[in-house]
VOLOKE-246411 format. One record per residue: x, y, z of N, C-alpha, C in turn; residue in one letter. Coordinates in steps of 0.1 Angstrom, whole numbers, padded with zeros to 4 digits, always signed. Layout:
# residues N
XYZXYZXYZA ...
***
This chain:
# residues 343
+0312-0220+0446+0311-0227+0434+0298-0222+0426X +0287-0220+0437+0274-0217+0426+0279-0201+0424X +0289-0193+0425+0285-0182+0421+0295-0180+0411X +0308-0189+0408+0319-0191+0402+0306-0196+0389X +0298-0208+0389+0289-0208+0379+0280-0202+0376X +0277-0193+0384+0270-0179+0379+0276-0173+0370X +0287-0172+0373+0296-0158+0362+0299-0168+0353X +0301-0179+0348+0304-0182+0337+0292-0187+0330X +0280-0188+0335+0266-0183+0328+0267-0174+0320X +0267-0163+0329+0267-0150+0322+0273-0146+0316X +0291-0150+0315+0299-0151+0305+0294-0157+0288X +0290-0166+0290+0286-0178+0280+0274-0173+0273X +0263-0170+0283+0251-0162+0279+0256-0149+0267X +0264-0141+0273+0272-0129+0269+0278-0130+0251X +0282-0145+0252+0290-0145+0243+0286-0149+0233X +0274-0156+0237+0264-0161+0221+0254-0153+0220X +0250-0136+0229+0241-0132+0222+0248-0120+0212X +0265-0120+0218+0275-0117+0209+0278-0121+0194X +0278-0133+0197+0278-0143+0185+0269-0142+0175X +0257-0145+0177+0245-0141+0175+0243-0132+0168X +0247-0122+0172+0239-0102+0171+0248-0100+0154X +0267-0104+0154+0271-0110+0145+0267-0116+0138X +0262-0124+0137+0261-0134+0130+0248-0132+0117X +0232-0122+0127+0223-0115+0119+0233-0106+0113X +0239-0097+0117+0247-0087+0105+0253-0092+0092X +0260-0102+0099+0264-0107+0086+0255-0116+0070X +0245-0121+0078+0237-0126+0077+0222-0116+0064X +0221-0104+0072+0214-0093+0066+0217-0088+0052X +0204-0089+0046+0207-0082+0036+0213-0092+0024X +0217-0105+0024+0226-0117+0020+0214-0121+0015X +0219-0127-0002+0210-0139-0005+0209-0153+0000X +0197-0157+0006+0195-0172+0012+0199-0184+0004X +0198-0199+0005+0200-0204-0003+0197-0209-0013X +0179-0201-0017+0171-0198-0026+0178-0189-0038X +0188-0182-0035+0196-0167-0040+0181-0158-0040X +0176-0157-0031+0166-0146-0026+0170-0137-0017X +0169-0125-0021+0176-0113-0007+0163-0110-0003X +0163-0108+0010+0151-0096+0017+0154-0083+0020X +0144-0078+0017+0145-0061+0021+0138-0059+0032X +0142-0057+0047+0131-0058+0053+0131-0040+0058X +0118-0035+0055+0113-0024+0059+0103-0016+0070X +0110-0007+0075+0106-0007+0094+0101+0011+0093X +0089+0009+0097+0082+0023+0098+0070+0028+0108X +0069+0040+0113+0058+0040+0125+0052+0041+0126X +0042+0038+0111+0024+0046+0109+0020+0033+0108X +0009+0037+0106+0001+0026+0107-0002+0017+0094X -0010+0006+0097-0011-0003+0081-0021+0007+0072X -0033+0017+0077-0038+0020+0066-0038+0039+0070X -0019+0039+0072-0017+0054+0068-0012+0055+0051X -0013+0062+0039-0005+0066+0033+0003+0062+0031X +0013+0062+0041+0029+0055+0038+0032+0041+0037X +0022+0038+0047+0021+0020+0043+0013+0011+0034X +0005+0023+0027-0004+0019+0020+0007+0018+0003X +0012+0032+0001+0023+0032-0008+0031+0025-0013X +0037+0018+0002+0045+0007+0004+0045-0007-0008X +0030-0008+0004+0026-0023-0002+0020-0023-0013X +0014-0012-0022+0008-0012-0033+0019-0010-0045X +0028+0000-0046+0040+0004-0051+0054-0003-0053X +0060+0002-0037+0073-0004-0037+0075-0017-0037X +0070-0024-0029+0070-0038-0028+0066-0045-0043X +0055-0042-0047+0053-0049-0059+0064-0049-0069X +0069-0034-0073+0071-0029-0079+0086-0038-0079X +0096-0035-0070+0108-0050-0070+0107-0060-0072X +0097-0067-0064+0099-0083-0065+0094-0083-0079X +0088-0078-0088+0084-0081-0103+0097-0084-0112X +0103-0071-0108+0111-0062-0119+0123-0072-0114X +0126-0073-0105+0135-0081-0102+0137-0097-0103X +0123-0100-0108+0120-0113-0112+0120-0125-0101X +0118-0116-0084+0116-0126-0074+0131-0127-0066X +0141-0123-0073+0157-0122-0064+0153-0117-0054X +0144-0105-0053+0142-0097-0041+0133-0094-0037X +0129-0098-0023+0119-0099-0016+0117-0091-0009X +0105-0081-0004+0103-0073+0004+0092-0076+0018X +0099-0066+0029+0090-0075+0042+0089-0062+0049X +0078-0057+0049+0074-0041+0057+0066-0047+0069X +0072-0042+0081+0070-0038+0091+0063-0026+0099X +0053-0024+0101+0048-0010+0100+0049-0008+0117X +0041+0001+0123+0034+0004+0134+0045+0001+0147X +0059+0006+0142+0071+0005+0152+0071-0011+0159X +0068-0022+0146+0070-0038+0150+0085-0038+0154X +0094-0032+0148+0110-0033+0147+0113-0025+0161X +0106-0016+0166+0111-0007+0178+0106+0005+0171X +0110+0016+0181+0106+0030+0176+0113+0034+0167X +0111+0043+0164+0118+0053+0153+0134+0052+0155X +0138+0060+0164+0151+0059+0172+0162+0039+0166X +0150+0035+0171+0156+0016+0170+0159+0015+0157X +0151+0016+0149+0144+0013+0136+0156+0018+0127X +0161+0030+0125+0166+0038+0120+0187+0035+0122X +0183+0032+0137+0198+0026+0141+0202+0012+0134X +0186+0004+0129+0189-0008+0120+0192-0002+0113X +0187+0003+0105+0188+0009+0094+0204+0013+0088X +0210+0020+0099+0226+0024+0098+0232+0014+0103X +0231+0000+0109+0244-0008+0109+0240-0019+0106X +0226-0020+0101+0223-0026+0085+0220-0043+0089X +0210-0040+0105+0200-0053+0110+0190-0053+0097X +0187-0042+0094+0177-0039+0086+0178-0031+0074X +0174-0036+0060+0180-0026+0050+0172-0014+0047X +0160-0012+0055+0155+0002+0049+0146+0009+0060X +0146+0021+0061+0132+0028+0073+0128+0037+0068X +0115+0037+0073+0113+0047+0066+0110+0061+0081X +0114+0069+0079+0120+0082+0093+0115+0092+0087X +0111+0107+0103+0111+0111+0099+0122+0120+0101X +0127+0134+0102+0140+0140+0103+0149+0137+0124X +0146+0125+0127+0150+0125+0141+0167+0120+0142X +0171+0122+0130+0185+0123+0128+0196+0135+0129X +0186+0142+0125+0190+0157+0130+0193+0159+0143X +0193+0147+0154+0199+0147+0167+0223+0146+0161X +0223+0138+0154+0237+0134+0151+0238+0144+0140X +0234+0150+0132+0233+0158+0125+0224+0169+0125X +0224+0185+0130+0220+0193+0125+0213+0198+0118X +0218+0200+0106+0215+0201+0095+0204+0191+0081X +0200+0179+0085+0190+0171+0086+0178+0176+0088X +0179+0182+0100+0167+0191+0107+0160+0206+0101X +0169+0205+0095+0167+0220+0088+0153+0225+0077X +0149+0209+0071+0143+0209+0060+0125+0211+0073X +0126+0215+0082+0113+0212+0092+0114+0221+0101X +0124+0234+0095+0121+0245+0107+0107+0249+0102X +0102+0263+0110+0092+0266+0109+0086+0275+0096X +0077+0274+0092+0072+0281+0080+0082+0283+0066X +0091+0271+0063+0094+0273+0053+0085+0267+0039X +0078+0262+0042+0072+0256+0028+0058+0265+0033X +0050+0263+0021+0038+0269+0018+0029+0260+0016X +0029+0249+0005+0023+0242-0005+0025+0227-0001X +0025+0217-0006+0027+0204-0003+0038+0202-0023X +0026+0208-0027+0036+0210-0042+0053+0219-0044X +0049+0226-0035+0066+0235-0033+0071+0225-0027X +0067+0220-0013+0078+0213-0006+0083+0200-0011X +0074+0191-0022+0077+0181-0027+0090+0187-0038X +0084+0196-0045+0095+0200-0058+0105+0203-0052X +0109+0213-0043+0125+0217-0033+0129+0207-0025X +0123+0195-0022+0132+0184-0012+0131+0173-0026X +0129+0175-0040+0133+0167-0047+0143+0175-0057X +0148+0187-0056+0160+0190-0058+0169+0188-0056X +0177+0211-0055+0187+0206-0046+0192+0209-0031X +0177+0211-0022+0177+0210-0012+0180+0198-0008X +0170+0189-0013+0174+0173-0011+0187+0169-0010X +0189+0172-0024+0208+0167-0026+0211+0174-0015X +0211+0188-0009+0225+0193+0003+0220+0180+0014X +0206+0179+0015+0203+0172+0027+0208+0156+0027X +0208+0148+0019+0217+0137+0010+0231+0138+0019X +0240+0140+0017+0251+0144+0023+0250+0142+0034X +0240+0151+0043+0247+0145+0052+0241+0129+0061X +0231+0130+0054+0222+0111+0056+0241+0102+0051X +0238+0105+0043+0256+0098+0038+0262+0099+0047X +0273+0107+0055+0276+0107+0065+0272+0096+0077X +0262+0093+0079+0259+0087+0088+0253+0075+0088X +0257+0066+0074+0256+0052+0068+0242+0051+0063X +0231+0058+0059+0221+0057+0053+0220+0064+0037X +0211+0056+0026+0214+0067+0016+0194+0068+0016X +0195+0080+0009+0180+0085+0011+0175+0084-0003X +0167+0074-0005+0163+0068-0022+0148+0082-0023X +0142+0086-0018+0129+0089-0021+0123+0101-0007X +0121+0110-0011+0112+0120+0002+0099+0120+0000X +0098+0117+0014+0080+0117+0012+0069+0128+0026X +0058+0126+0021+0049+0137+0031+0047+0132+0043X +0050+0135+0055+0043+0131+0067+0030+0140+0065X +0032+0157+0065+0022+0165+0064+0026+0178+0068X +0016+0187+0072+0018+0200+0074+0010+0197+0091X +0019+0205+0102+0016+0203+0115+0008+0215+0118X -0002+0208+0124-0014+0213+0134-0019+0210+0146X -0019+0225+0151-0026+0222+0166-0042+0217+0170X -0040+0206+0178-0056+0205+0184-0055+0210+0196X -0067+0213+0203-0064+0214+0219-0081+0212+0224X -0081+0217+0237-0094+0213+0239-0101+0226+0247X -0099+0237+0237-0107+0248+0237-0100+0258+0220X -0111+0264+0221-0108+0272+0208-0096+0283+0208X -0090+0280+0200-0075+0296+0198-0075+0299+0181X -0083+0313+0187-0086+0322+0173-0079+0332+0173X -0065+0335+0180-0057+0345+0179-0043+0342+0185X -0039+0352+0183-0023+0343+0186-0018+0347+0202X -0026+0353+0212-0033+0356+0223-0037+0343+0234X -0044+0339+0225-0050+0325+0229-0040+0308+0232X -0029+0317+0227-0019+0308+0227-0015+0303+0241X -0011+0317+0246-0007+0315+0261-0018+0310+0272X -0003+0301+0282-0008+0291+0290-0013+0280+0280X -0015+0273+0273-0018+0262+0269-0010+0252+0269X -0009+0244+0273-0001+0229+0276-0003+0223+0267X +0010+0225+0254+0011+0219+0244+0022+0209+0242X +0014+0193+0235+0026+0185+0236+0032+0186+0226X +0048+0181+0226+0053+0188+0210+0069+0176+0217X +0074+0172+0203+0085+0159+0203+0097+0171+0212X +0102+0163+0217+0115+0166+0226+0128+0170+0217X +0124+0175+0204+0132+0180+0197+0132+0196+0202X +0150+0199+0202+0152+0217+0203+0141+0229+0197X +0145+0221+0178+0137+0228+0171+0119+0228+0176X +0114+0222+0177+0102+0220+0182+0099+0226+0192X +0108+0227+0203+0107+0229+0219+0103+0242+0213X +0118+0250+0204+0121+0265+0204+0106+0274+0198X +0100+0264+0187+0093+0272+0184+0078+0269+0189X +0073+0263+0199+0063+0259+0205+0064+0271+0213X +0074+0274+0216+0080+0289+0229+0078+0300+0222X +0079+0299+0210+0075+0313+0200+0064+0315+0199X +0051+0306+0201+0039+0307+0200+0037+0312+0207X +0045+0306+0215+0037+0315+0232+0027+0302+0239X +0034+0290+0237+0024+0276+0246+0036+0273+0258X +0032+0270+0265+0037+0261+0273+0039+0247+0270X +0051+0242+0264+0057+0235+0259+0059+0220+0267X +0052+0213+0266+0055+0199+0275+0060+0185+0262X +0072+0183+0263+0077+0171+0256+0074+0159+0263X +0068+0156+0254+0061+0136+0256+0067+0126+0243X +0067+0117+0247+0069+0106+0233+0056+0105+0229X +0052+0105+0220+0039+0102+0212+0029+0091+0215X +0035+0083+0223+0029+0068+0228+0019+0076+0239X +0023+0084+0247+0022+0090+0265+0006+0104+0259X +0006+0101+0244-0001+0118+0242-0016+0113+0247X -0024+0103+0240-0039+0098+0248-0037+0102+0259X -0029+0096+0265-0035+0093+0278-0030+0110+0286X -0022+0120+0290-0025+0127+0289-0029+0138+0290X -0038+0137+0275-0048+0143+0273-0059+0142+0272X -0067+0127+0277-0077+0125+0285-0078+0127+0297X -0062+0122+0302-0062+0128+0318-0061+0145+0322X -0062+0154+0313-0061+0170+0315-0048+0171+0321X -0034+0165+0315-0025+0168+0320-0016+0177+0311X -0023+0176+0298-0019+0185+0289-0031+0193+0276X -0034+0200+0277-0047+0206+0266-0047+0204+0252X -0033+0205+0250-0032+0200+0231-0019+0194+0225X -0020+0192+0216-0007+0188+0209-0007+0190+0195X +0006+0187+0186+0006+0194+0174+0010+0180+0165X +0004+0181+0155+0008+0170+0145+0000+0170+0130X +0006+0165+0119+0000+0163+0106-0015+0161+0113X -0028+0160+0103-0038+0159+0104-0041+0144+0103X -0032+0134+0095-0033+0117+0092-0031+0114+0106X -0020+0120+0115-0013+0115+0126-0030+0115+0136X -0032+0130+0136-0042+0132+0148-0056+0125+0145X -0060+0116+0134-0071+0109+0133-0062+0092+0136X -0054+0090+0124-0047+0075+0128-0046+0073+0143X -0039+0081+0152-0036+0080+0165-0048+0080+0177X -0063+0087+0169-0072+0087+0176-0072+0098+0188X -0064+0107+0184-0063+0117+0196-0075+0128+0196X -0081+0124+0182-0092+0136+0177-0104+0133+0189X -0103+0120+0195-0113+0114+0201-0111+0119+0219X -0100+0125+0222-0098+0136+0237-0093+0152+0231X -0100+0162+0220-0098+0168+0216-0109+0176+0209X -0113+0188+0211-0126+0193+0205-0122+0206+0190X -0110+0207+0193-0105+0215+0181-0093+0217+0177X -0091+0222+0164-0079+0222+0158-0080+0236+0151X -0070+0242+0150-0066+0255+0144-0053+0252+0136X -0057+0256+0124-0049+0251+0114-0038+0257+0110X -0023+0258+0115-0014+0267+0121-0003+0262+0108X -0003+0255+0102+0002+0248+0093+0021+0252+0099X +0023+0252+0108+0035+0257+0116+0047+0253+0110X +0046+0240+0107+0063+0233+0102+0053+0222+0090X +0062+0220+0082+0061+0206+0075+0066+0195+0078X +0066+0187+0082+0071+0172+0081+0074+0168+0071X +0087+0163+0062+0089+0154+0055+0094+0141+0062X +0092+0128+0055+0100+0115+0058+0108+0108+0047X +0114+0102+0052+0123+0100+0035+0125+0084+0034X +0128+0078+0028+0131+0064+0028+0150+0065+0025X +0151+0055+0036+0166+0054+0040+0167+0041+0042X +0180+0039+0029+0187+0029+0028+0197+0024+0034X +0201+0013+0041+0213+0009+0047+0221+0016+0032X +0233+0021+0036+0241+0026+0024+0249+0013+0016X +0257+0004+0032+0262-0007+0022+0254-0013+0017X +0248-0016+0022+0237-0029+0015+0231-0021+0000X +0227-0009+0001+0230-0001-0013+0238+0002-0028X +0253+0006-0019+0261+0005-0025+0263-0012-0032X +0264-0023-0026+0265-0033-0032+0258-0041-0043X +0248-0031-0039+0238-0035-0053+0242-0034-0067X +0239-0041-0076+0244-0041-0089+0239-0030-0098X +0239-0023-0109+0235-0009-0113+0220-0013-0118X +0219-0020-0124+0205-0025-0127+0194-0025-0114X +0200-0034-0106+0187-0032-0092+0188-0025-0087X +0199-0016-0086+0198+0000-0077+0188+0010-0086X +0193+0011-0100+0184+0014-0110+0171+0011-0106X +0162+0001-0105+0150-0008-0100+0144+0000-0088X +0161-0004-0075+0152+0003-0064+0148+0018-0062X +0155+0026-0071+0155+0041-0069+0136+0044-0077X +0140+0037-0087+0126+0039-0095+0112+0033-0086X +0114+0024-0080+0101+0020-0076+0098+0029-0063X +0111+0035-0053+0111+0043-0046+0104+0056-0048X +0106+0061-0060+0101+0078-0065+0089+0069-0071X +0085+0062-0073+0071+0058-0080+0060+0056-0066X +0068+0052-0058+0062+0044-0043+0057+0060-0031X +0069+0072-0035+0068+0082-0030+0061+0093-0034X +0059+0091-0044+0046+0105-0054+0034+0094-0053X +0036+0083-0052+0018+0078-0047+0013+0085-0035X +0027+0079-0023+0020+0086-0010+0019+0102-0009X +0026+0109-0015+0023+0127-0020+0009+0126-0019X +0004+0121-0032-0007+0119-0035-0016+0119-0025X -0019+0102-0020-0024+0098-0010-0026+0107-0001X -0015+0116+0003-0017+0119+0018-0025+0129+0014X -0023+0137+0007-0034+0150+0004-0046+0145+0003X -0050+0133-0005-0064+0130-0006-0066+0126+0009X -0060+0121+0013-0064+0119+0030-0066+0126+0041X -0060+0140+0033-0061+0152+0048-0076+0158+0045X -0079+0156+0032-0096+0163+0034-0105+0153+0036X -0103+0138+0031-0109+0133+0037-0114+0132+0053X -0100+0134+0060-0098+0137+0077-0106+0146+0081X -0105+0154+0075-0108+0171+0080-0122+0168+0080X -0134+0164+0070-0143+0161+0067-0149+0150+0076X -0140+0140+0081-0144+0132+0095-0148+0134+0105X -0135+0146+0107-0128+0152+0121-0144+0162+0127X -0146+0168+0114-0162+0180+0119-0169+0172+0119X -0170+0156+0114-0185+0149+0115-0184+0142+0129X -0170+0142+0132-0169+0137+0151-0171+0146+0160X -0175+0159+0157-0176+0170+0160-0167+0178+0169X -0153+0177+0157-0142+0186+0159-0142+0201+0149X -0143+0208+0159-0142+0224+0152-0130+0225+0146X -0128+0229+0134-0114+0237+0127-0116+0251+0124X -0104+0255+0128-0104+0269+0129-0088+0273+0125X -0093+0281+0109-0088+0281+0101-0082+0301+0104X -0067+0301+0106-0065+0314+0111-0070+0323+0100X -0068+0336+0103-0070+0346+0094-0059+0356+0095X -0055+0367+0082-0046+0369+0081-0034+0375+0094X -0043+0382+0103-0034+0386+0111-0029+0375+0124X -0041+0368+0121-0034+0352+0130-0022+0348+0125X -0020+0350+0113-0011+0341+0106+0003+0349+0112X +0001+0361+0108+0012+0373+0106+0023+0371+0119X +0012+0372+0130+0016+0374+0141+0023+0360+0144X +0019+0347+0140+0031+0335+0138+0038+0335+0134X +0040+0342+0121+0051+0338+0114+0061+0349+0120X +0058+0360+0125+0066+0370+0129+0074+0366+0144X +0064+0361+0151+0071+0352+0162+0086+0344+0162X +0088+0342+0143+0097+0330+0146+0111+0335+0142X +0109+0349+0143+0122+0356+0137+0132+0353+0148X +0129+0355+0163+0139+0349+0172+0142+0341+0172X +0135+0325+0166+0141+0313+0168+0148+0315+0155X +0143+0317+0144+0157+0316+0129+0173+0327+0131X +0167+0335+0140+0179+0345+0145+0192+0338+0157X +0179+0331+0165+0194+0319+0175+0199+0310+0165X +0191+0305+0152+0193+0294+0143+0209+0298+0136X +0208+0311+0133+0217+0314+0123+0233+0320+0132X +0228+0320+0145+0243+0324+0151+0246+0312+0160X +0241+0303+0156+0246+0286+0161+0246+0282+0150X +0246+0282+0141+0245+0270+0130+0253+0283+0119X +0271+0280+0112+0272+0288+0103+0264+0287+0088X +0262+0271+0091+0255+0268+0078+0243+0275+0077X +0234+0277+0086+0220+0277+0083+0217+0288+0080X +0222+0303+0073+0218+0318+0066+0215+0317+0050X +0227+0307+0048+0227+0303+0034+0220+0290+0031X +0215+0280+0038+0205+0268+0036+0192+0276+0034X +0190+0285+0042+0175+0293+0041+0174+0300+0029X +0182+0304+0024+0185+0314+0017+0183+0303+0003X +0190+0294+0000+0193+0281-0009+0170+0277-0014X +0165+0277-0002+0152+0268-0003+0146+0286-0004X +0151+0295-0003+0141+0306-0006+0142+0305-0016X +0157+0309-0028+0155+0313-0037+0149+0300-0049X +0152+0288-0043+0144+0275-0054+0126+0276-0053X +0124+0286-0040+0108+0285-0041+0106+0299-0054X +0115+0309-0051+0110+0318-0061+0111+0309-0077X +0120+0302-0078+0119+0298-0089+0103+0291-0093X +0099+0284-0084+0086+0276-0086+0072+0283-0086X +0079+0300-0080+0063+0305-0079+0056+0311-0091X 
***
């Protein structure tokens, strides 16, 4: 008998967190009985990175005004919603109407990932102008695909190594125990440097690399001060390796259902919300940098033939790129020739 009422616990249990999990979907994104909808918005930086700052100064204001209060906004920063991964999966079956991500979609899509191989942007001004074209638009498509629509692209940054001795050649590379996201693309070209590649989740990097379990890791310069890793790390070489962008992603239904006026609304306060943080983040990376040497982190800034010898490294990884991927000869080719237009 007690185990006959065991299973129909757990049946019952089963069936209202069933009920339930339904019940928020349906529920999401719906005006209450105020006729107030919420937007609630899920992202992994911090409250006073750039993107959250954007957020709350910009986007948020910028709806509930224009919108005259119908719409409410509720940002979430610092992975409150779950990680990236979580966050993002609301985002597509629409627990949640917006995240802000950065290309970790490119697991279900390919081609996602593309806009963050290695050394294709130069500038923060190129890479804004080509992912608000029509690189963007190809990259659009396939976000579409996979129930999100992408209102706005924005800067994570330009990725750099710290570690915890000096690399002033591309020599220096080897043997280093560098952490780097458990992405292919990442793995492949961390191996082109010539590091010893160790994938960690970003939570696991302090610790570590206080514990000398790994010597460095690579990330925008906002990441490596926000995150406090500058504080088990005595240098950075500025490898400018990949760009990060992140984009703001809309549940698509909860998009599409919008009336043309407030999608109008949200698109605009979105590109108004995402050239602030452009902005922002640049003013933020010198401010960093300027920190970083007063905590007394060395930067070390390559010189030409450091560079050369990077960028030349990566011809094997764009060479496996292009005989796995049919698309990817002419995507490269698409963002080469939009940069000649800009130069």
């Amino acid at each position: 008998m007690k185990m006959k009422a065991f299973i129909i616990g757990i049946i019952t249990a089963t069936l209202l967190f069933i009920t339930t999990g339904c019940n928020l979907l349906e529920t999401a994104g719906k005006a209450n009985s105020e006729g107030i909808t919420t937007i609630k918005i899920a992202h992994y930086f911090s409250e006073t990175h750039p993107q959250n700052i954007a957020l709350l100064e910009k986007f948020k204001p910028l709806i509930e005004e224009k919108t005259n209060g119908k719409y409410k906004v509720e940002i979430y920063p610092a992975n409150e919603l779950g990680d990236e991964a979580q966050f993002t999966s609301g985002a597509r079956i629409g627990s949640i109407q917006m995240a802000i991500t950065g290309m970790g979609l490119q697991t279900a899509n390919p081609k996602i990932g593309a806009v963050e191989w290695p050394y294709l942007f130069d500038s923060y001004e190129q890479a804004n102008q080509i992912l608000n074209g029509k690189v963007g638009d190809e990259i659009a498509k396939s976000f579409r695909e996979l129930g999100v629509e992408p209102i706005a692209w924005t800067a994570n940054g330009f990725r750099v190594v710290s570690s915890n001795r000096a690399i002033e050649n591309y020599d220096e590379f080897k043997g280093l125990r560098l952490r780097m996201p458990n992405i292919p693309i990442f793995i492949n070209t961390g191996k082109a440097m010539g590091v010893n590649v160790q994938p960690l989740a970003l939570s696991e990097v302090f610790t570590a690399l206080e514990q000398g379990v790994i010597d460095g890791q690579e990330n925008p310069y906002a990441t490596l001060k926000e995150s406090g890793l500058y504080e088990v790390q005595s240098h950075v070489v500025e490898t400018n390796h990949m760009f990060s962008p992140n984009v703001y992603l809309m549940n698509k239904e909860f998009f599409d259902g919008l009336d043309d006026e407030t999608k109008n609304i949200v698109l605009e306060a979105a590109q108004e919300s995402a050239q602030y943080e452009w902005e922002l983040l640049q003013e933020t990376e010198e401010k960093v940098k300027e920190e970083l040497k007063g905590e007394g982190i060395e930067i070390i800034v390559p010189d030409e033939k450091f560079m050369k010898d990077l960028r030349e490294s990566m011809e094997p990884v764009y060479q496996e790129l292009y005989e796995k991927y049919d698309w990817a000869e002419e995507f490269i080719q698409l963002i080469e020739s939009e940069k000649e237009k800009i130069s």
